[in-house]
C-alpha positions in Angstrom: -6.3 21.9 -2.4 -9.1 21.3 -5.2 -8.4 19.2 -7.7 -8.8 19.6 -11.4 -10.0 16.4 -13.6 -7.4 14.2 -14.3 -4.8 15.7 -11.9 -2.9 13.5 -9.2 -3.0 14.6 -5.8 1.1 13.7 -5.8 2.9 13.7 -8.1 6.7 12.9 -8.0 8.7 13.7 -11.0 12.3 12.9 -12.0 13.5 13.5 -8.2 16.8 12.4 -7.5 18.0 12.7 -3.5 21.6 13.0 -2.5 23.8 13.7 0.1 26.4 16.1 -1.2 28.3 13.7 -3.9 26.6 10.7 -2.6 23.4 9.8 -4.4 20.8 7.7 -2.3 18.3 7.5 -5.3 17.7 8.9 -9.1 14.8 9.4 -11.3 12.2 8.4 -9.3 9.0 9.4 -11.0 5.4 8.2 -9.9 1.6 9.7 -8.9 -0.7 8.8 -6.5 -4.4 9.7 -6.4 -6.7 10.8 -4.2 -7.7 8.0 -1.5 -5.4 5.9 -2.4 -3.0 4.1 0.0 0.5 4.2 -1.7 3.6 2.1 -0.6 6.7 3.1 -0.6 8.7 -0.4 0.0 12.5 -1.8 -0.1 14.8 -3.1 2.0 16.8 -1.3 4.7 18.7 1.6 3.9 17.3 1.8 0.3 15.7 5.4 0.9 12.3 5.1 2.0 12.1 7.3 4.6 14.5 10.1 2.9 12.0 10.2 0.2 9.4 10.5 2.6 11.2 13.3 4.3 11.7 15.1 0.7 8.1 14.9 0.0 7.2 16.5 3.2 9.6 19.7 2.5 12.4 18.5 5.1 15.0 17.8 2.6 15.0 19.4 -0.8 15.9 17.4 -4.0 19.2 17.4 -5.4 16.6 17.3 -8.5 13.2 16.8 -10.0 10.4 18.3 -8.1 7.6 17.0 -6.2 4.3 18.4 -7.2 0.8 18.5 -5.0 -2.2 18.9 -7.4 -0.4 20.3 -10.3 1.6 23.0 -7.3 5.3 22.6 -7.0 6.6 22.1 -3.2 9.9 23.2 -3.9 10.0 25.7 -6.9 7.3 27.7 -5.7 9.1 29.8 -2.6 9.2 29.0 0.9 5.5 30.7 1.7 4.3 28.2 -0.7 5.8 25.4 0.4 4.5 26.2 4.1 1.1 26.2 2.2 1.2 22.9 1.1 3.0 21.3 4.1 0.1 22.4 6.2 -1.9 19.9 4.2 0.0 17.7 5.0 0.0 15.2 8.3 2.7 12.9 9.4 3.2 9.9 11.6 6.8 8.9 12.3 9.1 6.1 13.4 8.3 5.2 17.2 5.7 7.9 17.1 8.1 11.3 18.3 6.4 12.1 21.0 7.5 14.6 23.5 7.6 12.7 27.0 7.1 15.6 29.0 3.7 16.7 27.6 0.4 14.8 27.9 -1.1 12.7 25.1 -3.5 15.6 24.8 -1.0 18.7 24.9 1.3 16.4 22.6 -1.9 16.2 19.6 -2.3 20.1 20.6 1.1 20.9 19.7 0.1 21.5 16.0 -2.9 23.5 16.3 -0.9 25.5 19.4 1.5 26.2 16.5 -1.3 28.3 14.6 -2.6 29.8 17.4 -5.3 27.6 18.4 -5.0 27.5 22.2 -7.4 27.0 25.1 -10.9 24.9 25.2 -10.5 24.7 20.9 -7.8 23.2 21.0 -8.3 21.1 23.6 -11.8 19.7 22.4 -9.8 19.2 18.9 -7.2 17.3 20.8 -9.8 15.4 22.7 -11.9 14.4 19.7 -8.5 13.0 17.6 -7.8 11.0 20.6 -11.2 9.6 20.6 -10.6 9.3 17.0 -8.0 6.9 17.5 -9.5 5.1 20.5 -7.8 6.6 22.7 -10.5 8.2 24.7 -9.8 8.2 28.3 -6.0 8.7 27.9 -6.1 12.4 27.7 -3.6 13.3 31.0 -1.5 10.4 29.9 2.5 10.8 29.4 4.0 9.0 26.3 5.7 6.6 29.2 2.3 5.4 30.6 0.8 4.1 27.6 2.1 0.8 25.5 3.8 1.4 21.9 0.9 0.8 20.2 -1.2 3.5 22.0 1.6 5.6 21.3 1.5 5.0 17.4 -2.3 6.1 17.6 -1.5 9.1 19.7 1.1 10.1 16.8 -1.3 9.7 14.0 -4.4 12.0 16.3 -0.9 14.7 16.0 -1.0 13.5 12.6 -4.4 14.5 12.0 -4.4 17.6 14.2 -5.1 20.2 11.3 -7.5 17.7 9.3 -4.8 16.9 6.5 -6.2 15.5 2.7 -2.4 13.6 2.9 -1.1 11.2 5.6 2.3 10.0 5.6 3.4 7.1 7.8 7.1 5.8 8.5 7.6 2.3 9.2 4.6 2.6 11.5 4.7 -0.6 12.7 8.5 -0.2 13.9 8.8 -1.6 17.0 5.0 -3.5 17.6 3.7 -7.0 18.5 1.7 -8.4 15.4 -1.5 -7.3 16.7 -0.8 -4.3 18.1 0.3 -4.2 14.2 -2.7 -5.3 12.9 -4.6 -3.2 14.6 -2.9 0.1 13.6 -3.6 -1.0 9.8 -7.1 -1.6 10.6 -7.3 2.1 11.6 -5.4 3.2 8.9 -8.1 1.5 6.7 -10.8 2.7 8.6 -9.7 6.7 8.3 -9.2 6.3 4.4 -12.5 4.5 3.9 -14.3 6.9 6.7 -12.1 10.7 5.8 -11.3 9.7 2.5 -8.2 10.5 3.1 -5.0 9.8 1.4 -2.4 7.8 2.8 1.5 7.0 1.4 3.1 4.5 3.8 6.7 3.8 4.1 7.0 0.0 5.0 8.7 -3.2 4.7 6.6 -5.3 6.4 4.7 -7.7 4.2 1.5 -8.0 5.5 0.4 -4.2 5.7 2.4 -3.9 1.9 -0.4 -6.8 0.8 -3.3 -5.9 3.3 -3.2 -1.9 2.7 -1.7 -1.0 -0.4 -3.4 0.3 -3.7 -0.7 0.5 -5.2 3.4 0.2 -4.8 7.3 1.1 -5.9 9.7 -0.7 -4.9 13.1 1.2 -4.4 16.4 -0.4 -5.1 19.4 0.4 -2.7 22.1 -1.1 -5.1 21.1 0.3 -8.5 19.3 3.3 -6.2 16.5 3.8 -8.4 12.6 2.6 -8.7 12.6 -1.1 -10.1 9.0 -1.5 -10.2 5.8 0.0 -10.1 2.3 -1.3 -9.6 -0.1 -3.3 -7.3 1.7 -5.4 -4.5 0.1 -8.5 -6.1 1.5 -7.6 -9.4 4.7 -6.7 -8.1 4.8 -10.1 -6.5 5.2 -11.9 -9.6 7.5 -9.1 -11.2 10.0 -10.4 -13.8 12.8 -8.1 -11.5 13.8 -11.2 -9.3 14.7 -8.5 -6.3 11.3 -7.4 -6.5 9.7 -10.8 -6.1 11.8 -12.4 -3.5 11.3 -9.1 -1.6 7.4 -10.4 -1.6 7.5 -13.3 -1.4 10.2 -13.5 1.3 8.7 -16.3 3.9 5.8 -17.8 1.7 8.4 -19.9 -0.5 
């Protein structure tokens, strides 16, 4: 996807996500541009990761639309929204792994899917793992390697097809702090290396304040975006929700 001056890479605009009558959140509107990393935060149950899964293509708006340089996802028709999607790489919760395949066959899955099969898509396979550090691990199951190694063998899946856009739920779900530490550490190291883009649904603090560019906060109660910005800005936001969200065990 080529970019023309002054266009966002993402662009979300007026999307409002619901559940048959219920509404999860309204009127969410914000851009992100290309390399940032941009942080999708609140607390539990607020909506993170169902906006997440609407600006994949998995669930469609109830409204609004979410654009990728200037090219609806959903109004444009089902071919084009397998277009864009294929842009597109994701890493989520706990990684989704399929235990009976191989860390190698599970990062092959994708290019498998387009008909890259054999020594291509192994060697692809091979150099994502490598990527990720996880050279050596190839003939490895999902149940012989710890959870961080299975976070980094998500996001070589992740980046099986070369994507401009990573998106990562909660990826440090379920990992010690430096098992943590380390996966943001990568995930700085493929934006500043790639260039790549990354949105990254969290709510722990210190990848919020050591990764992000730039950050909404969603509110489950009024279930809308509350605030908008960088997370040091937002940590001194006038919206007292906001602030104590950030500043949550450093009073």
């Amino acid at each position: 996807m080529s970019l023309a001056v002054g266009t966002a890479q993402i662009e979300v605009r007026d999307l409002t996500m619901a559940f048959g009558d219920r509404v999860v959140q309204h009127g969410i509107t914000f851009s992100v541009e290309p390399g940032q990393i941009f942080v999708v935060m609140g607390d539990s149950g607020c909506g993170k990761s169902t906006l997440m899964r609407h600006m994949v293509g998995l669930n469609p708006p109830a409204a609004g639309e979410v654009f990728y340089a200037g090219q609806p996802l959903w109004g444009g028709g089902e071919q084009e929204r397998v277009r864009l999607q294929m842009r597109l790489g994701v890493l989520f919760q706990y990684a989704a792994l399929f235990s009976s395949m191989t860390l190698e066959e599970n990062v092959s899955l994708p290019l498998v899917q387009q008909g890259i099969r054999g020594p291509d898509a192994r060697e692809v396979a091979q150099l994502k793992l490598a990527l990720v550090g996880l050279a050596g691990f190839e003939e490895h199951y999902p149940s012989e390697v710890s959870g961080g190694m299975k976070k980094r063998a998500g996001l070589a899946r992740a980046m099986a097809l070369d994507p401009e856009i990573l998106y990562f739920d909660e990826p440090s779900a379920g990992l010690d702090p430096l098992s943590s530490r380390r996966l943001d550490d990568l995930i700085l190291e493929l934006r500043d290396s790639l260039g790549t883009t990354v949105v990254l649904v969290t709510h722990e603090l210190a990848s919020i304040f050591e990764l992000g560019d730039e950050a909404i906060f969603l509110d489950g109660e009024r279930k809308t975006m509350t605030a908008h910005g960088t997370p040091r800005q937002l940590a001194e936001s006038a919206d007292p929700k906001v602030r104590a969200f950030l500043c949550r065990g450093r009073l």
